[in-house]
Backbone as CSV, one residue per row, in Angstrom:
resi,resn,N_x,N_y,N_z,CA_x,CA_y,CA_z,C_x,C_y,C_z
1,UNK,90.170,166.253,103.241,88.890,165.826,103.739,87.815,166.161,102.708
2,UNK,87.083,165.407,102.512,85.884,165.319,101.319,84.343,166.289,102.141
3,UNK,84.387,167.100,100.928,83.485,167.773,101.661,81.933,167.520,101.412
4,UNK,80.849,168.002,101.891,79.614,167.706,101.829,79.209,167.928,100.241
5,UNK,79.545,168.646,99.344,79.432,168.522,97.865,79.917,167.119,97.436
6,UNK,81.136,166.845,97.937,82.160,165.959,96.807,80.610,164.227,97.590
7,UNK,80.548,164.420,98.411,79.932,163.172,99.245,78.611,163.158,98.474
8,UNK,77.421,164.672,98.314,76.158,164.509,97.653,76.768,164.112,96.278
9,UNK,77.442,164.579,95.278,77.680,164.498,93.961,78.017,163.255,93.979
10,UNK,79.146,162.266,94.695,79.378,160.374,94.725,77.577,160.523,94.563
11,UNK,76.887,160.749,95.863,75.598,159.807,95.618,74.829,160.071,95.001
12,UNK,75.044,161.090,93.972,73.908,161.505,92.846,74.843,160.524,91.685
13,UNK,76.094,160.487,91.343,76.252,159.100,90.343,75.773,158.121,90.417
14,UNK,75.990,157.721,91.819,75.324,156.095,92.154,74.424,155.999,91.781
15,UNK,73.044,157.083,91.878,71.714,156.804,91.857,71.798,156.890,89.566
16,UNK,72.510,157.655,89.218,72.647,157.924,87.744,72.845,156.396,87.274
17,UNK,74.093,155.716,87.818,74.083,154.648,87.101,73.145,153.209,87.224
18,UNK,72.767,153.566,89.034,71.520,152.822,88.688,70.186,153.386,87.413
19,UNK,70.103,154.296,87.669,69.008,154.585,86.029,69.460,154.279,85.244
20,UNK,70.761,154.077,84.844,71.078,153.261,83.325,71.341,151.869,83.166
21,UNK,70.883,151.287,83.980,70.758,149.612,84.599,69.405,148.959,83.543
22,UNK,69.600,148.351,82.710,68.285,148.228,81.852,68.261,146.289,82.134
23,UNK,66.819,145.975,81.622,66.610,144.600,81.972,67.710,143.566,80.650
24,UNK,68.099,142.377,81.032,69.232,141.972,80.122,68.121,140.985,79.051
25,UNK,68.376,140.668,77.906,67.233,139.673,77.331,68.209,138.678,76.467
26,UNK,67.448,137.748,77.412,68.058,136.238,77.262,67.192,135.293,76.495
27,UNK,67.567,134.662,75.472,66.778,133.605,74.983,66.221,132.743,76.043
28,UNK,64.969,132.404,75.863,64.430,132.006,76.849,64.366,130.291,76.986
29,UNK,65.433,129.935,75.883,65.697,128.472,75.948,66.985,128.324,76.542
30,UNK,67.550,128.999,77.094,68.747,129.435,77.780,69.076,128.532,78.864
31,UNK,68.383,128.334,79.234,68.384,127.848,81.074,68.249,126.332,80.573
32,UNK,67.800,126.223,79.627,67.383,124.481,79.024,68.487,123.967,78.511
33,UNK,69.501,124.618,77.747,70.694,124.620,77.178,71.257,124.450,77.616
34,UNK,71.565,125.537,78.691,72.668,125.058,80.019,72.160,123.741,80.864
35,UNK,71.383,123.897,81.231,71.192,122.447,81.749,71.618,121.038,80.860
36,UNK,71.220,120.971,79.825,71.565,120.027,78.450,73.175,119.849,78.628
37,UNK,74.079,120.579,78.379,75.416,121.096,78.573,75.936,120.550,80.105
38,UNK,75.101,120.663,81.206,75.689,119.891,82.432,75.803,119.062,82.136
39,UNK,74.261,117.959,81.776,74.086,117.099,82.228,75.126,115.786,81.121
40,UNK,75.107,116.624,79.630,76.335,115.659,78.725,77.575,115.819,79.954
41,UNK,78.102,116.617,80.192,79.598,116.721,80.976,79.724,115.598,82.135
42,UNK,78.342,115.418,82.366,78.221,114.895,84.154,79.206,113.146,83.609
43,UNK,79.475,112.752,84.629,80.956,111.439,84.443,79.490,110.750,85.000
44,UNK,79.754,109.487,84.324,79.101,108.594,84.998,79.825,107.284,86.008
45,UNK,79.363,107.211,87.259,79.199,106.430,87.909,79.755,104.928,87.675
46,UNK,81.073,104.707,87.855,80.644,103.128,87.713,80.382,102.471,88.690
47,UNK,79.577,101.623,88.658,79.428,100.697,89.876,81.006,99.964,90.279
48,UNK,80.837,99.591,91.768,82.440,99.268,92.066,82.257,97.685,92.135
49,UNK,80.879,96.744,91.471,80.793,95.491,91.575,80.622,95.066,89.981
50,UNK,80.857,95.766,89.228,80.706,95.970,87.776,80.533,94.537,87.199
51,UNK,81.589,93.858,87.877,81.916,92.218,87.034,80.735,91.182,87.763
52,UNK,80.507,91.882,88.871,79.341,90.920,89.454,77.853,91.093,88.710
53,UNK,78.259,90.487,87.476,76.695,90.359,87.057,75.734,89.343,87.507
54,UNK,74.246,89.731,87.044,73.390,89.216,87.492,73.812,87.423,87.226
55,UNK,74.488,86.683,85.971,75.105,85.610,85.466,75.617,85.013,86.468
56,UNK,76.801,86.093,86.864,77.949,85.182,88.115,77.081,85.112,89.360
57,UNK,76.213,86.157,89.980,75.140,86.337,90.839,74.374,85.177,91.134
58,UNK,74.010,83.993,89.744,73.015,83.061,90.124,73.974,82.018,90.069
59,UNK,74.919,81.762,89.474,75.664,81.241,89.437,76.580,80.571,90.667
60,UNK,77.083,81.720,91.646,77.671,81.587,92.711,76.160,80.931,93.780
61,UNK,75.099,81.901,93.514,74.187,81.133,94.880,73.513,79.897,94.331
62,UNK,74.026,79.025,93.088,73.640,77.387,93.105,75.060,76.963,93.468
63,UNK,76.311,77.207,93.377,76.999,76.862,94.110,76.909,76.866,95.810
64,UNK,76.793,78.107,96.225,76.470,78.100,97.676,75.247,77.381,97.784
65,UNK,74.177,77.038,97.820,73.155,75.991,97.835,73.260,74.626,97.754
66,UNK,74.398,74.309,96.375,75.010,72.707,96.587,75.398,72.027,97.684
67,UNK,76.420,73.640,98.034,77.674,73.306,99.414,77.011,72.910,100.592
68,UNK,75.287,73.766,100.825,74.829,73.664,101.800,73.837,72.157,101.632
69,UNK,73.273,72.120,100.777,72.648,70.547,100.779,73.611,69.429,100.939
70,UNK,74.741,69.573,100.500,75.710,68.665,100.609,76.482,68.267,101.636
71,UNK,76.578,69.409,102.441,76.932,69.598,104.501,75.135,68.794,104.792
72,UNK,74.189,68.793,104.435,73.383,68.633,105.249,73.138,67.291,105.318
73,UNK,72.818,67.013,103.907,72.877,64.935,103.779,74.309,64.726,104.367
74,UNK,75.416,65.137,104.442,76.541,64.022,104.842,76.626,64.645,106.627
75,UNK,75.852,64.766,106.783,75.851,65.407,108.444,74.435,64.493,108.443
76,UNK,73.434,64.323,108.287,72.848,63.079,108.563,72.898,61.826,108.340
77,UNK,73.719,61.734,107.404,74.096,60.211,106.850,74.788,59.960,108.412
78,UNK,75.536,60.679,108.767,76.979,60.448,109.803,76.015,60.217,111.291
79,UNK,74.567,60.234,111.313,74.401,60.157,112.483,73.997,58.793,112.942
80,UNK,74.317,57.938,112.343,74.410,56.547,112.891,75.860,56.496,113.731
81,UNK,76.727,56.951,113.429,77.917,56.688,113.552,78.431,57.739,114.528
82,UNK,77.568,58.822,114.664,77.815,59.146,115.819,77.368,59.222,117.546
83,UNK,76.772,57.810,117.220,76.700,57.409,118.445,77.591,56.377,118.952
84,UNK,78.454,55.736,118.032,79.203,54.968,118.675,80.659,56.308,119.038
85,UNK,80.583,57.464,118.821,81.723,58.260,119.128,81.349,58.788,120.014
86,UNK,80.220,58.998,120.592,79.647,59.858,122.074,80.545,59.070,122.920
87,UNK,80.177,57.425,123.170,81.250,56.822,123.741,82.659,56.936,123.800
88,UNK,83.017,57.540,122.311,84.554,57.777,122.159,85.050,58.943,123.058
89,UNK,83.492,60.249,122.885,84.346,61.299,123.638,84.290,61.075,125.180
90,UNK,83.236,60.097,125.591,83.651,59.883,127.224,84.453,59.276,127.942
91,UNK,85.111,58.593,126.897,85.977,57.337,127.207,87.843,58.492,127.364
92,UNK,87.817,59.458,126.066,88.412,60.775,126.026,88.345,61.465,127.388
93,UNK,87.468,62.017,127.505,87.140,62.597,128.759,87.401,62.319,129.923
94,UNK,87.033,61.019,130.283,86.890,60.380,131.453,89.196,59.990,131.534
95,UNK,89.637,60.057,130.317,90.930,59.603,130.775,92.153,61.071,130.849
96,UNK,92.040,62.015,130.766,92.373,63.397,130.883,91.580,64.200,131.655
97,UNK,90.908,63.531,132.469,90.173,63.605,133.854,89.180,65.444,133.557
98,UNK,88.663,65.332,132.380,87.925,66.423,131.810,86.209,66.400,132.254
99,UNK,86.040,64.979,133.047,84.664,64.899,133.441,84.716,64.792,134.608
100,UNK,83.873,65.343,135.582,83.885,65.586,137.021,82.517,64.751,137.334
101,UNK,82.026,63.992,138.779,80.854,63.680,139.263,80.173,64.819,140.235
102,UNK,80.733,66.152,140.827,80.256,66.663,141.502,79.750,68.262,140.375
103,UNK,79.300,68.932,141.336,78.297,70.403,139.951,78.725,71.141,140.457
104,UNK,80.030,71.199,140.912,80.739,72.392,141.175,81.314,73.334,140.282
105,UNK,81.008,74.165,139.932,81.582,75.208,138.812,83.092,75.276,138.903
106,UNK,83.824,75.445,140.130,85.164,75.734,140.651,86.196,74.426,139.905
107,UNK,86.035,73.796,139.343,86.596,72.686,139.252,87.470,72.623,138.415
């Protein structure tokens, strides 16, 4: 068992080697260096659309723009002609008995 000497004398070292604890001196461009040193190491990023450049980017939306002007004139050109098919689908309808005269939902 450690007696009340051996216990004061531990805490009179402790306090000794804290007094021989002195301040450390660091170049004071130190912290700038290391930072410099991260930031070369740091990996860069690739984007995961890399090939989608701005080129293929305008490229693809005058294609998508063609597609859509081109659905739009041949979808109005067609509307002469789809009035003689309204008739087609009732004539459809009316023979697979798909058109009813009463407003009954149940049907």
């Amino acid at each position: 068992m450690k007696t009340k000497k051996d216990i004061n004398q531990q805490v009179d070292d402790a306090f000794k080697a804290l007094d021989n604890i002195k301040k450390v001196e660091v170049n004071h461009f130190f912290k700038h260096k290391v930072l410099q040193k991260l930031n070369a190491e740091k990996e860069e990023k690739t984007p995961v659309f890399s090939w989608f450049t701005p080129q293929l980017q305008l490229a693809t939306l005058s294609v998508i723009l063609l597609l859509n002007f081109g659905t739009i004139f041949y979808a109005f050109n067609n509307s002469s002609q789809s009035a003689s098919s309204t008739s087609d689908i009732k004539t459809f309808a009316q023979e697979y008995s798909l058109q009813s005269d009463s407003s009954s939902i149940l049907n």
